[in-house]
Residue, then its C-alpha position, 0 to 999 in steps of 0.5 A: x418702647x413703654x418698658x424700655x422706658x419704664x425700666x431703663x428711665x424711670x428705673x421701675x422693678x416691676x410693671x403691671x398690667x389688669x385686664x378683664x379674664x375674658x378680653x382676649x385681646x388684652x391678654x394676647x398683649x400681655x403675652x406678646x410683652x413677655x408678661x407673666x399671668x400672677x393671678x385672678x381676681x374673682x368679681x373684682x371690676x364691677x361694669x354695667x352693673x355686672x362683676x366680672x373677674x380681673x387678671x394681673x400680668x407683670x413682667x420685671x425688670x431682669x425678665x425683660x431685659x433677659x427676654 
C-alpha cells in the first residue's frame, strides 16, 4: 500500500530502501516488494561504535506497476 501511495499519490519515480548487509530480515522485505539490491556500502552506518556495511534496494516506478 506505502508504493502504491508513493507512486500513484505522490507521483515518485524511484523509492529507496538502506538496510544494515547482515539484517536479514529487512532484506527479506525488500525482496518480497519487488526491490532491486543497486549496491553496498562498505563501513557506511556507524552503531555502537562499529561500522557495519550498508545495502541500497530501489524499486521504480514502471517496475512496480509491472510487478
Amino acid at each position: 500500500m506505502l508504493l502504491d501511495w508513493a507512486f500513484g499519490e505522490r507521483g515518485l519515480h524511484r523509492v529507496e530502501w538502506q538496510c544494515r548487509a547482515d539484517n536479514t530480515r529487512s532484506i527479506a522485505v525488500a525482496g518480497r516488494l519487488g526491490m532491486t539490491l543497486e549496491g553496498q556500502l562498505r563501513q557506511a552506518w556507524l552503531n555502537g561504535g562499529t561500522f557495519h556495511d550498508k545495502h541500497i534496494w530501489a524499486i521504480l516506478a514502471a517496475e512496480h506497476r509491472a510487478g
